[in-house]
N, C-alpha and C positions, 0 to 999 in steps of 0.2 A: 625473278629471283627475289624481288625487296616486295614484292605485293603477297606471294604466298606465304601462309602459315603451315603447310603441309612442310614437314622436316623431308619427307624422300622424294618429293617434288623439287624442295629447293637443291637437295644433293644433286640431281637428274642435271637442272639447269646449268650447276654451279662447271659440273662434267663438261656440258654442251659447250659454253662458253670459252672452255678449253679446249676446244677441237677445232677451232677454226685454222685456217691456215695460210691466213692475212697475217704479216706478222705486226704489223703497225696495230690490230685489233690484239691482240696478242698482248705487247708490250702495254696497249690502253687497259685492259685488262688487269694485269700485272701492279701498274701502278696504283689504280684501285685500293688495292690490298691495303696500302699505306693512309687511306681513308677509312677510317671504323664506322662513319657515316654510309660510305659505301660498300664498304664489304667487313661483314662482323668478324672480331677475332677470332671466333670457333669455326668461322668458314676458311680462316687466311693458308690455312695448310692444303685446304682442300684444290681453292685455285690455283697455289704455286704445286701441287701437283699434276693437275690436270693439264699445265700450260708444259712443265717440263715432260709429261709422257708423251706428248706430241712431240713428234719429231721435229714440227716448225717454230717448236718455240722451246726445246730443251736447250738452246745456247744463251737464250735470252731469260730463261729462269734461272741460272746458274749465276746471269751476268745481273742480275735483279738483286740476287740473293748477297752477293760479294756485297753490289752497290750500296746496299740498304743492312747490312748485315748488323748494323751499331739498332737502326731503329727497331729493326723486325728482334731483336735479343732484348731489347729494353720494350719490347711491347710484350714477347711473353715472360725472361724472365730466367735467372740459372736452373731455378726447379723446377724447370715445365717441361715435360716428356715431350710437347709439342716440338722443341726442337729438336729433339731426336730425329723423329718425322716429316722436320722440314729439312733437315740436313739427308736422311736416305732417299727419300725422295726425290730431290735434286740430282743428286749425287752418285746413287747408286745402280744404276744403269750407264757411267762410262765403259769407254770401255778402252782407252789407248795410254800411251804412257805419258802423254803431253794431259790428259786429264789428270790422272794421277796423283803429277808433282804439282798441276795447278790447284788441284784440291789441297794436297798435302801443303803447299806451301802456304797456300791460303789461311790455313784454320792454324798453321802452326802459333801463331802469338795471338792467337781467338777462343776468348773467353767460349766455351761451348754449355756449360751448366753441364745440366743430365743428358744433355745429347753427345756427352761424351763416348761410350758405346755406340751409340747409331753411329758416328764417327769412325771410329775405329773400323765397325763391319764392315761401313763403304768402301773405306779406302783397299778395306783385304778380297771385297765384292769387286770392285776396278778392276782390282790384280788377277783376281780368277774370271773376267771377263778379260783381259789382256789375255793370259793367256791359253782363252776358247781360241781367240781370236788368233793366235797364232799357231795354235794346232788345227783348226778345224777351217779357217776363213779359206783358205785357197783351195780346199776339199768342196767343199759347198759351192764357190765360185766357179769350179770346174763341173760339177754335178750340176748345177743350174744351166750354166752354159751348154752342155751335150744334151739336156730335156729340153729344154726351151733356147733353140738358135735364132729363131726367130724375134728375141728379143733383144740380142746383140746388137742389132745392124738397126 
């Protein structure tokens, strides 16, 4: 990642790096971000998405994001559309009501800039991922289950 000049080679890595599913790699990762020596500002969106579409590490990009939310705002900034981007991203794949209000409660007295939109959507994306989940999860859970029994047991 820090050696190549090739821009779609480094997107590639920057991906890879987020797939792991060590979460302690994960977390080292993550932190990263908060070095500009280690990971450039125009890349910082890219690895706090790639770490939270992983499944092993969307609790810890969330938990990154809260943690650090004063620095990573004052590194891009109220008019940088990036936060938009870092706040859907994190955010917008919940999907229960305990996400939610932790989001909503979260950002409630947080300075968001321009990512005030990206905001908003997530939170109304939660809610219609909430409620897939409660028309469709125990339809799909019973449909998997009678295809595949042999994954039950």
């Amino acid at each position: 990642y820090k050696t190549t000049n090739i821009p779609s080679d480094r997107g590639q890595l920057l991906k890879a790096l987020g797939d792991s599913k060590d979460i302690f790699t994960l977390q080292s990762y993550l932190d990263m971000t908060l070095n500009k020596s280690l990971v450039r500002g125009q890349d910082f969106h890219s690895v706090l998405s790639s770490v939270a579409s992983n499944p092993a590490g969307t609790l810890l990009a969330w938990r990154h994001l809260q943690r650090h939310w004063d620095a990573i705002f004052d590194m891009f900034h109220s008019g940088s559309f990036t936060m938009g981007h870092i706040i859907k991203s994190v955010t917008g794949h919940f999907s229960t009501e305990f996400d939610f209000h932790q989001v909503n409660q979260f950002f409630l007295d947080k300075e968001v800039g321009a990512g005030k939109l990206a905001l908003r959507q997530s939170l109304e994306e939660i809610q219609i991922n909430i409620e897939f989940r409660k028309t469709c999860e125990n339809k799909i859970i019973s449909w998997l289950e009678e295809k595949f029994p042999t994954m039950n047991t």
